[in-house]
N, C-alpha and C positions, 0 to 999 in steps of 0.2 A: 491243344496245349494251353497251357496259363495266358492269359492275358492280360493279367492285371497289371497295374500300374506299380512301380515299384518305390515309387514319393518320388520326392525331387533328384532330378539326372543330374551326376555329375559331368562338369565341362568336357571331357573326354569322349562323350560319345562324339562332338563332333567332329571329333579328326578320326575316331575308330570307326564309325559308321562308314561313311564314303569308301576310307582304307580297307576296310573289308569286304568290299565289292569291288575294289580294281585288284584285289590279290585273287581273288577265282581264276583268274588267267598267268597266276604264278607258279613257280615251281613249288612242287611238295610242299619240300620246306620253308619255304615260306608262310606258304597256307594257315603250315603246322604254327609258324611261331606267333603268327598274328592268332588267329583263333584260339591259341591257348593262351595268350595273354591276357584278350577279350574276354575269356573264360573267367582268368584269374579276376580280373577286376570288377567283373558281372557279380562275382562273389561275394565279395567285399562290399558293392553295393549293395547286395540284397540283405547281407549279414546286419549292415548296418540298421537299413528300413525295417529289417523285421521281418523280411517275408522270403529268406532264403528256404525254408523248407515249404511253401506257399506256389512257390514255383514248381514246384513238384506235385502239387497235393490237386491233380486230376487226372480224369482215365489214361488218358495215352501215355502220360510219364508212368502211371503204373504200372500198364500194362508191358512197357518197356523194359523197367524195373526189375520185373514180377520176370520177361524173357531174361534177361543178363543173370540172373539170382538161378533161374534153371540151368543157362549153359554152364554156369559156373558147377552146379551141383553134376552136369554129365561127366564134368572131370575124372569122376571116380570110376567111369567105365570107359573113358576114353583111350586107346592106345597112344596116341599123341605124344611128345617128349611136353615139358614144364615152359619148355621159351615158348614151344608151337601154341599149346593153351594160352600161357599168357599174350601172346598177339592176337588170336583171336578176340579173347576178350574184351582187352583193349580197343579192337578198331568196333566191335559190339558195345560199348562203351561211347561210345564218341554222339551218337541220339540224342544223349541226352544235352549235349551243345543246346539243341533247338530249345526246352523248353527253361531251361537256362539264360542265353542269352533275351531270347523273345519277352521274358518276365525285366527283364533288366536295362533294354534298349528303349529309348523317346522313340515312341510312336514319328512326331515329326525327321530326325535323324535316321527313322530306318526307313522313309518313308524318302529321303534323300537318298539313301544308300539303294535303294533299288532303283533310284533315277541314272545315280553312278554306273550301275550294274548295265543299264541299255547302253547309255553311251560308250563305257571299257567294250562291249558288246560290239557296236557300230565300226569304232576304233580297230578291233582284230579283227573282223568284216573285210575291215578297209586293206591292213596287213597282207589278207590271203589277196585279193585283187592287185595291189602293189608287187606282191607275188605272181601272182598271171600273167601281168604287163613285163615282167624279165626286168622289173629295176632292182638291181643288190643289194643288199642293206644284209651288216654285219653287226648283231644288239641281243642284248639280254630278253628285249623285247617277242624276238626273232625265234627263242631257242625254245621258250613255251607256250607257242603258236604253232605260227606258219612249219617249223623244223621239229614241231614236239611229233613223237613215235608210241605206238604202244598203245595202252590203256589210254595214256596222257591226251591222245588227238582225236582219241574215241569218246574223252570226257567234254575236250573242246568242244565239239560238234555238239555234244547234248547240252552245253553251255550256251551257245551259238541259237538251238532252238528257242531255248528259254528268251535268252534276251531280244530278240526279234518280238514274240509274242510280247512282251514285256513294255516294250518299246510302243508296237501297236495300244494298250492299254495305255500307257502313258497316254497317246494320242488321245486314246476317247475321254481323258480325265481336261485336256485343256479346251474344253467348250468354250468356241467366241474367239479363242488366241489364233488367229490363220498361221502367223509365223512360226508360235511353239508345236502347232500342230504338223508343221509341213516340215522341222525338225525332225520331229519325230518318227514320222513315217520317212525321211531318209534314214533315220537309223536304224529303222527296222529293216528297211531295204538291204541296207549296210551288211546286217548279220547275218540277215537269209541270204544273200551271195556270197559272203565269204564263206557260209555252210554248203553252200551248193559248188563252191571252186576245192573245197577242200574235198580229199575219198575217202570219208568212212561213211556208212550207210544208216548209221545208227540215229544222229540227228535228223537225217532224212526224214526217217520215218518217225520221227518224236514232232517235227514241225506240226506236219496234218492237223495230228492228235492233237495236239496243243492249243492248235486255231478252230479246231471246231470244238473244246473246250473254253475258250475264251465266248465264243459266236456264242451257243449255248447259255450261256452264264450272263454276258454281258447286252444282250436285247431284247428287250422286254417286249415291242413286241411281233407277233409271226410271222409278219409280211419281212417286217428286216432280217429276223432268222433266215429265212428262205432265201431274200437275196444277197443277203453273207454267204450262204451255205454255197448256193450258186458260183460267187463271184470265188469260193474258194476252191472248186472243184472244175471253174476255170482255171484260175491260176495253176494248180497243182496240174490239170491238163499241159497247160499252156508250157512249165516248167519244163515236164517229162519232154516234149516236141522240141525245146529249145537249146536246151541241157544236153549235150553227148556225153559229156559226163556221167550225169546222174543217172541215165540209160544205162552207161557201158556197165556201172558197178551194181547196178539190179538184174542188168541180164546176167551178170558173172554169179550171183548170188543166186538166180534161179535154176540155174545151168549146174551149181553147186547141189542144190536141193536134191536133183534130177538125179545124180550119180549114186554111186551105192555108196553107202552111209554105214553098211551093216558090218566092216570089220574094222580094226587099227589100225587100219593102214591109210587111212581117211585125210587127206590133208589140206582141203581146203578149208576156207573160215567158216562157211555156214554147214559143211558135214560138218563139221568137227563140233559145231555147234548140239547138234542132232544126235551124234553118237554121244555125246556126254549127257545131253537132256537121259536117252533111254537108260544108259547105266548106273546113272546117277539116282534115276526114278527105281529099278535094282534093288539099288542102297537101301533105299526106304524101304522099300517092300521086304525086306529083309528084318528092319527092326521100326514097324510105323509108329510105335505107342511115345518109344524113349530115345530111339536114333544109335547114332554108335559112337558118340561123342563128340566135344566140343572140338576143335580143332583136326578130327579124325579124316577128313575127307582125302589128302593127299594119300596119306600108308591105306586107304582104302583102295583106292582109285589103282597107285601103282602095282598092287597085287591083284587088278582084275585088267588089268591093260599092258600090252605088248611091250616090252623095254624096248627101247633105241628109235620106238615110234613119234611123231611129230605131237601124238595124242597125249602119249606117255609121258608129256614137258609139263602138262599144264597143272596149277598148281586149285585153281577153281574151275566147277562145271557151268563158268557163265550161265548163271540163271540164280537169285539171291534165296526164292522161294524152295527151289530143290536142296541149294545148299544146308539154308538152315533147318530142311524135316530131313535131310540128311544126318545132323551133328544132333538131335534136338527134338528129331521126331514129330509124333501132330501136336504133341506139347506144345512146342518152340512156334510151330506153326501157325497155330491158331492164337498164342500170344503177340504174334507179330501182324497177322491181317486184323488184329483185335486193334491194337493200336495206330495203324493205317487207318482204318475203317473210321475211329475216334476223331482222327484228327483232320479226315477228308470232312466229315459231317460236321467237325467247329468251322472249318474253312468253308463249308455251304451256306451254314447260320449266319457267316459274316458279309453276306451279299455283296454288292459291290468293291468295297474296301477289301473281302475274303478272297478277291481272285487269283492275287500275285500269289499268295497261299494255293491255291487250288491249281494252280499252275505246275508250283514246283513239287506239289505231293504226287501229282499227277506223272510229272516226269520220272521223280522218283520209283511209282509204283510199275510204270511201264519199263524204264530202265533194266527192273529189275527181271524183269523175262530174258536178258539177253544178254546180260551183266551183273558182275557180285557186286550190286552198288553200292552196299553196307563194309563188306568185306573188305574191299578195295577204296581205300580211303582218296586216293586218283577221284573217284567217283562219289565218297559220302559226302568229303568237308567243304566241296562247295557248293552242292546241292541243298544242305544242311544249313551251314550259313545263310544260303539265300532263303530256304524257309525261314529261320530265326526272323531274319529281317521282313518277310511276307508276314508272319505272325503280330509283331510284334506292331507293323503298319496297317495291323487289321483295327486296332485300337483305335479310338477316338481321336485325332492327332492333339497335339498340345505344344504350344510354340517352342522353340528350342531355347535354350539359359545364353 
């Protein structure tokens, strides 16, 4: 994504910055209203500087561009009603936040906002364990956490990974500070247990992957590799033996796998996962070149799956890559690993500073095997935002006004 500086920041980033990394743990709407503000004013700054169109003018924003300009054109072969297309599009639409705001954010303010981001992180950590201990608490804070349902506690969780690994980085940036550092690593603590008290499985398995992408990335050299890799493949041991928790919800998922998967009548989480991956793949192989249109996938879906089934609810095939060669074809598809692929390789180029970037593209790209992370805005706008903010602290930093 753009990197460049946008001239002089106006005062605003430094109440938006921070503010946009304790709203990842807000409702929807919220999300919505901060991010689209931040949008609006990102504009206006750029419009000003001169380099609103600048911010756009590299591969991954094109190649973004170039995907949205085709789902828009499948319209005309798509079955879908006018509202259906237009919300698709819209949350297809929403990407382009990142190289947006990332063009428009102080490097040093986003570079606090991700500091933000561990500690909101340590903080709802702390929620679910205050949760565990049976003390009550009735709060707004309460309803999109610890009480959130749905997609919403499936995003937490993959929220939850992030800021942990997040938190650890922080750590290895305060060299020499014992105290900022032994912060830190509580709060990293903080989010990996409140991920491990909570039951969705999805963070689970995004932590791993996350930590042996940070290890990777962040030690230069092999001897510390290896005993990071070590020390994490203890823990993650150690985790599983200690955890009845995190046992009980991987045996239930494997126990799931194991069952027959091959009709509609499928109703656990991860058959259901499995019978929608093969139908959905189907789909494609049905129309691979151009797909069957932009918002097509539900009037697809309910005419090949059993009415009154638990299958027959769902509105995506949890998984973001089948969805869009489903609307979209190898078109859509290879527009979209085009611009993944771009934006992983500026976040390699950016070495140390590139990781909180390589983190969250990382979550993103893994997410998306098991979730409509794009689709489902629960899942893009704050993943999104946290890139913006990775991107954007990949830059040089420069003192805040």
């Amino acid at each position: 994504m753009s990197l460049g500086s946008a001239g002089k920041q106006g005062p605003w980033w430094a109440g938006a910055s921070p503010l946009l990394a304790w709203a990842l743990y807000l409702p929807l709407g919220a999300r919505y209203a901060l991010a689209l503000g931040a949008a609006g004013l990102a504009t206006l700054q750029l419009r000003r500087a001169g380099r609103l169109r600048a911010a756009f003018d590299n591969p991954a924003a094109c190649a973004w561009l170039a995907l949205l300009a085709w789902l828009a054109l499948t319209a005309l072969w798509s079955p879908a009603d006018p509202a259906r297309i237009a919300s698709h599009l819209w949350t297809y639409a929403l990407p382009l936040l990142l190289p947006l705001l990332a063009a428009a954010m102080d490097p040093a303010w986003a570079q606090r906002a991700l500091q933000q981001f561990g500690i909101a992180s340590a903080l709802v950590g702390g929620l679910f364990l205050l949760h565990r201990l049976g003390l009550p608490a009735e709060s707004a804070a309460w309803e999109s956490t610890v009480a959130a349902s749905g997609n919403q506690r499936i995003a937490n969780s993959i929220l939850l990974a992030l800021g942990s690994v997040l938190a650890l980085w922080q750590c290895a940036q305060a060299r020499g500070r014992r105290r900022v550092r032994a912060a830190w690593m509580l709060a990293a603590a903080l989010a990996a247990l409140g991920l491990a008290l909570q039951d969705r499985r999805s963070g689970m398995l995004l932590l791993p992957l996350l930590l042996l992408v940070w290890i990777l990335r962040s030690q230069r050299s092999r001897l510390e590799r290896l005993l990071l890799l070590g020390a994490l493949a203890l823990a993650c041991t150690l985790a599983w033996i200690a955890s009845d928790g995190v046992r009980q919800r991987f045996d239930e998922g494997w126990r799931e796998l194991q069952a027959d998967t091959s009709t509609d009548a499928v109703a656990t989480s991860w058959g259901q996962r499995v019978r929608m991956n093969v139908l959905t793949a189907r789909m494609v192989s049905e129309r691979p070149w151009f797909g069957h249109g932009v918002g097509s996938w539900i009037q697809t879906w309910q005419q090949r799956v059993t009415p009154g089934t638990e299958l027959h609810e769902h509105t995506t095939p949890h998984n973001e890559y089948l969805l869009v060669a489903q609307q979209g074809g190898a078109v859509a598809l290879v527009l979209l690993l085009a611009a993944g692929v771009v934006t992983w390789r500026r976040a390699l180029a950016g070495g140390a500073a590139g990781i909180p970037l390589l983190l969250a593209c990382t979550a993103i790209a893994a997410t998306g095997l098991f979730n409509a992370v794009l689709r489902d805005a629960k899942f893009s706008l704050p993943l999104l935002l946290l890139a913006a903010a990775a991107a954007a602290a990949a830059r040089q930093p420069s003192p805040p006004d």
